[in-house]
N, C-alpha and C positions, 0 to 999 in steps of 0.2 A: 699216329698219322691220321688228319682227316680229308677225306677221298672228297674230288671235287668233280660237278658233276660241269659238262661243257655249257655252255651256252644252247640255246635251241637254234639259231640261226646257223652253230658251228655242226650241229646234227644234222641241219636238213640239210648243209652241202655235202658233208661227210656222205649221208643216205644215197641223196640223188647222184653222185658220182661214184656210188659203186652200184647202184640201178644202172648207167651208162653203161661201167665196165661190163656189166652181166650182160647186158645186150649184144655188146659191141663184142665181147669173147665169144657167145654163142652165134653170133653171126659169123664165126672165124674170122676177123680182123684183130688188129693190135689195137689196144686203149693208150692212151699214151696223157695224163693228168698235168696239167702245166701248174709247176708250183708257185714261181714266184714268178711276179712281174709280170701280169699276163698279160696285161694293155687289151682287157677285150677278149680273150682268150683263156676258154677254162681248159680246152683239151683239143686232142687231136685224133683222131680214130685216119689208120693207117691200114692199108691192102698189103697181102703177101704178094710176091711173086717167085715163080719157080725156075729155080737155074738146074739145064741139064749138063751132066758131066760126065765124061766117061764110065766114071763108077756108079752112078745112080745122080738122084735129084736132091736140089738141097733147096731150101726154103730162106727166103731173105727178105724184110722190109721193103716197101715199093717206094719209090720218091712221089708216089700217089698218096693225098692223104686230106683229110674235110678234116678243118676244124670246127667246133662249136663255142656257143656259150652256153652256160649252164643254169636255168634257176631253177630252186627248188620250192614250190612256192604251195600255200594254202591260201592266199591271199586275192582268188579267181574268182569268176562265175561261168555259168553253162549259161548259155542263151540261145536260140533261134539254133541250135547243133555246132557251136563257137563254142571255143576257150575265150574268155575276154580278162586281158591281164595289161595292167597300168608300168608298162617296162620304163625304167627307170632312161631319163632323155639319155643321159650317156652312154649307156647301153645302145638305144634305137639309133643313134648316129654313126654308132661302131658299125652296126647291123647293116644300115643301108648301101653302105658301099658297094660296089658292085666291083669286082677284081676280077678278072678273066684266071688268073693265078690262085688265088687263096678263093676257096668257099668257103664259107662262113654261115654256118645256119645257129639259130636258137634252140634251145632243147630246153620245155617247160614240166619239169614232174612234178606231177601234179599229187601234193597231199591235201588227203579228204575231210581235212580239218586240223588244229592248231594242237592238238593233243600229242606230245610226244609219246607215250605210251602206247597210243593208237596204230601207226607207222609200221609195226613191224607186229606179225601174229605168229604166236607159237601155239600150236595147236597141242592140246594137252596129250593127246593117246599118244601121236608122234614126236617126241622131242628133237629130234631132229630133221621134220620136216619143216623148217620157216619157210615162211611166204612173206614178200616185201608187199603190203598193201597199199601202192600205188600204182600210178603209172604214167606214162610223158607222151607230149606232144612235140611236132617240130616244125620248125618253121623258115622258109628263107625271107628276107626282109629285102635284100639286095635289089636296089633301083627304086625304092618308095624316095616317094621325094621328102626333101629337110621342111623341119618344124619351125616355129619359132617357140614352142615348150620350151619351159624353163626347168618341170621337175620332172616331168612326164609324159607318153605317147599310148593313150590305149590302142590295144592290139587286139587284132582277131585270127584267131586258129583255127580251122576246121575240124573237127571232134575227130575227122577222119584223118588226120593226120598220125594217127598214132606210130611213136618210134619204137618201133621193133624189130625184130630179127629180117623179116620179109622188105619194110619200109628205107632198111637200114644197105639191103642190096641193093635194092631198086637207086638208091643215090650213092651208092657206089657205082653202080655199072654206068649211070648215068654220064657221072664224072669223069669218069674212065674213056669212055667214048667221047667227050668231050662236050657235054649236052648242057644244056642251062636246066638247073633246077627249075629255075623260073622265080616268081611272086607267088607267092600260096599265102602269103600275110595280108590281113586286110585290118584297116585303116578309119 
């Protein structure tokens, strides 16, 4: 039997969607991977909420919940303290909508070159400490006005956007209370 190795473009969603779930678990939310058919839609990261019962408390799915889209890209620059990344037009049209009901942010992890070998560090003393050696930015796009691009809309991310455990409450609570993410994509 000879062992077949995926594609790179099938690794670096593989990657960047268990980077998501890592964040999205230690943030204590549910990760939730949309497999087929996404129309726009890589995933959905979903709040708990607590039901109290006579006999104690019990923990259940919230009908609260942000989706994203996912890329996972080496294919960026840093500029002026920006992510600058060339999102695909069908993507930036998905993005822009503006839904009182569904958010929809981007999430760009960022690998630090095209090297699959590179992506992921095993530290020799430790073998089982890995470290994923990237990391993602996010973005809402909703209310940027339409293009008339054909292939492509470069976009701009604040460096400071970084999606993490912290970044990751802060748009939950926001959502929760009912607050507009806002525009933090520039254009």
């Amino acid at each position: 039997m000879t062992l077949a190795t995926p594609q790179k473009s099938k690794i670096q969603d593989d990657l960047g969607g268990a980077y998501i779930n890592t964040i999205t678990t230690h943030s204590g939310f549910i990760f939730k991977e949309t497999m087929r058919h996404d129309f726009g839609i890589d995933g959905q990261i979903c709040a708990l909420q607590e039901n109290v019962y006579p006999y104690g408390s019990e923990y259940s799915e919230s009908d609260f919940l942000l989706k994203f889209q996912l890329k996972s890209i080496y294919d960026y620059e840093i500029r002026d303290n920006q992510v600058i990344y060339d999102l695909p037009i069908k993507n930036y049209h998905e993005l822009i909508i503006d839904n009182t009901v569904n958010k929809v942010i981007l999430i760009l992890v960022l690998f630090y070159n095209d090297q699959v070998d590179d992506w992921v560090q095993h530290p020799i003393i430790l073998d089982y400490d890995t470290r994923l050696k990237y990391c993602a930015v996010w973005g809402s796009l909703a209310g940027l006005e339409q293009v008339s691009n054909t292939s492509s809309k470069r976009i701009k991310i604040p460096c400071g956007n970084i999606f993490n455990k912290k970044s990751l409450t802060e748009i939950m609570c926001k959502l929760e209370k009912g607050d507009s993410l806002g525009n933090n994509v520039f254009i």
